[in-house]
N, C-alpha and C positions, 0 to 999 in steps of 0.2 A: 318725577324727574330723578329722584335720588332712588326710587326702583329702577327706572331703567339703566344709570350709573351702574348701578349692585351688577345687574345683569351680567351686561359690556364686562366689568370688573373681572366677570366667575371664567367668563367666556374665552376672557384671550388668560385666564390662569391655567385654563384646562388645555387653550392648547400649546400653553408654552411646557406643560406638564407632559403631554401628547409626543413634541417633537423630543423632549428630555429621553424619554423612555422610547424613542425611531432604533429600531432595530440597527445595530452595526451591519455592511454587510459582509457574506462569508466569502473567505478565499480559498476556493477547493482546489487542491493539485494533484497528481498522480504522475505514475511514472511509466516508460516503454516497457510495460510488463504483459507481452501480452498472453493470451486473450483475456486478461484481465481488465487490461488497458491499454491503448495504441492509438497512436496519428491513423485518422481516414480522411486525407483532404483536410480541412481546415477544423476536422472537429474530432473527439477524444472518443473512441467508440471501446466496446469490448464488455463484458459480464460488469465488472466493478462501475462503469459508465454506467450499463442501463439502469444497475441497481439504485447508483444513484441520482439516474435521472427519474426510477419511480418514486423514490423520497421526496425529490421536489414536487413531483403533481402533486402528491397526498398534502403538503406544507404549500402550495403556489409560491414557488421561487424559481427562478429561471438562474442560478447561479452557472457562467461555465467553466470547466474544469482547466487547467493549464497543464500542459506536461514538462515534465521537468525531469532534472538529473536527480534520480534518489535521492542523493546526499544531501541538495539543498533541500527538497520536500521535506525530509524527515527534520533536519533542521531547524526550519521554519514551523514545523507541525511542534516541536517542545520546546518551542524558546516565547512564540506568538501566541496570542490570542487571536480566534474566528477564524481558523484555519481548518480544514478538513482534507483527510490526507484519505485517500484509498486507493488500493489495501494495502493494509498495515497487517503483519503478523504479529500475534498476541505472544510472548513472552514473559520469563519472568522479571529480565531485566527491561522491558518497557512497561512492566504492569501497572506504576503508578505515575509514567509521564501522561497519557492519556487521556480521556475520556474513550470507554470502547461502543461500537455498533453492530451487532452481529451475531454468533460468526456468518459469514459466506458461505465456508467452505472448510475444507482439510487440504493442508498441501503436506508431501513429503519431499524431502530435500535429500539429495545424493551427492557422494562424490562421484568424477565423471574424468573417464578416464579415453584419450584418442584409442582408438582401436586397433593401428598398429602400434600401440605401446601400450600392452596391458599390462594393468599392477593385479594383485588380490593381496586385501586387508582382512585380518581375522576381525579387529577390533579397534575402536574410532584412537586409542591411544594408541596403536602403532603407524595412525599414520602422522603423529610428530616426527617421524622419522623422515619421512616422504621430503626432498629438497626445498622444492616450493608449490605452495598451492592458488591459486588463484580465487580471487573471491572479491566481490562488488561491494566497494565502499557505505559503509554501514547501514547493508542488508541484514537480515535479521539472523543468515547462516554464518555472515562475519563473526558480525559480537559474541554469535553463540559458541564458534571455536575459539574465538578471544578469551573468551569465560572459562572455558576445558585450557588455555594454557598455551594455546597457539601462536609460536613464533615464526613458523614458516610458511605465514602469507603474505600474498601478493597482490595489494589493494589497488583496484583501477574503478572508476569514475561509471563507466560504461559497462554492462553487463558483456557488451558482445566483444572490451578487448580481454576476457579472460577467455573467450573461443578461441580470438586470435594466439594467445600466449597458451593456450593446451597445444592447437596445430603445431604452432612453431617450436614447441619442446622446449620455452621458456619456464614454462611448470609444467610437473606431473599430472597434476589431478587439476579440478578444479569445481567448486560447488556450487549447487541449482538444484533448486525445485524442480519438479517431475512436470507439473502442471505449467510452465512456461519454456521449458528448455528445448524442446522441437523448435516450437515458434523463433527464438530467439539464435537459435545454429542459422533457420533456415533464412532470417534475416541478415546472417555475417556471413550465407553463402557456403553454406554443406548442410547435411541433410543428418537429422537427428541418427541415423546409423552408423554416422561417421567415429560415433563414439560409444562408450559403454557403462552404464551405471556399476561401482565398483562396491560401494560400501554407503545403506543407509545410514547417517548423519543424524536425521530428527524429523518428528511429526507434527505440526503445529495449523494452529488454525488463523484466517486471516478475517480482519474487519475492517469496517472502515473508522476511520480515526478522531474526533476532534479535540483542539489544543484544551490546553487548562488553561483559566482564563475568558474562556467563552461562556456570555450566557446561561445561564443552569437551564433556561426556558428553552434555550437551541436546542440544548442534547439531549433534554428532556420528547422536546417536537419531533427531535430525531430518531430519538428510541422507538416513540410509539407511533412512527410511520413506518420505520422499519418489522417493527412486532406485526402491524397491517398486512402489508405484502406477504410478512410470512404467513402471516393466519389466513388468507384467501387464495392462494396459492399462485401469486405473482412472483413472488422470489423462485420457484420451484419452476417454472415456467421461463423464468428469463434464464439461469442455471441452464436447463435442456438446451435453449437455442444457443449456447455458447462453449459448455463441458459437455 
């Protein structure tokens, strides 16, 4: 009797032990970056989507992505725990809010000038001079002209109202990645020639993100499903169908 007691005893300690240690679960976000990331109908599709939807097969986790306005993503990505933000560009001033995955990719960033109003810049310190420049609330192109000293931007919420404020000659210039800035004209309704890369900015690489605070086993799981993909050539593969 007092064995089977013991038993019973070990049994519901292991599984109160069990549920102690029940994984959190993760809140992944992303942003209308596309083809990285984008609304299709009710689900988040685009390179950064697949990549992290082959993470989850390799881990069995069905987490789905939210899209959201950059600012609060990033927000939530370094203030929260169990949060998963992609992609994120690696910086030196985000280098210790993170945990990193990756890289993805190489993106270059340009200033981006309408085309019937071109400028030319010799050099990234004369366009402090420039009235105002437009630039997507703490995007990684922001903080980085923030860092260089930059007074004359003009921070909107929406990637596509810094399109609208280059058209309307509210700013001069305004800055974007190479690798989402077609996509994102042709969503506010002109067409990447409408404008003109005036002066490369910076070269950076993007990944996907999770908070500090999360698990060490998450990002641990995470790394080495993402190293997976790379090593069989699933990352390379998803890449082509999308870049």
């Amino acid at each position: 009797m007092k064995r089977a007691l013991l038993i019973v005893f070990c049994v519901l300690v292991a599984a109160l032990v069990s549920c102690g240690r029940k994984q959190i679960p993760l809140t992944i976000l992303t942003e209308d970056y596309p083809p990285l990331s984008f609304a299709a109908g009710n689900t988040v599709s685009g390179y950064g989507a697949d990549v992290v939807a082959a993470i989850q097969a390799r881990l069995k986790t069905s987490y789905k992505p939210s899209l959201v306005d950059w600012d609060e993503a990033y927000r939530r990505a370094i203030s929260e725990p169990n949060i998963v933000l992609f992609t994120m560009e690696r910086t030196p001033e985000r280098e210790n809010l993170v945990h990193w995955i990756g890289p993805l990719g190489e993106n270059k960033t340009y200033f981006y000038a309408y085309k019937s109003r071109p400028i030319e810049l010799q050099d990234l310190e004369q366009a402090k001079s420039i009235k105002a420049i437009a630039t997507t609330t703490n995007w990684f192109s922001e903080q980085y002209l923030k860092s260089k000293g930059f007074d004359n931007l003009v921070s909107s919420v929406k990637p596509s109202d810094s399109i609208k404020q280059l058209v309307s000659g509210r700013v001069e210039m305004s800055a974007f990645s190479e690798i989402t800035f077609r996509q994102i004209a042709e969503d506010t309704g002109y067409v990447a020639t409408d404008f003109i890369p005036v002066f490369e900015i910076m070269s950076s690489n993007y990944y996907i993100a999770i908070s500090k605070g999360t698990d060490s086993k998450v990002v641990e799981a995470w790394t080495k499903a993402f190293d997976q993909i790379k090593a069989d050539g699933s990352l390379e593969k998803i890449r082509a169908k999308w870049l």
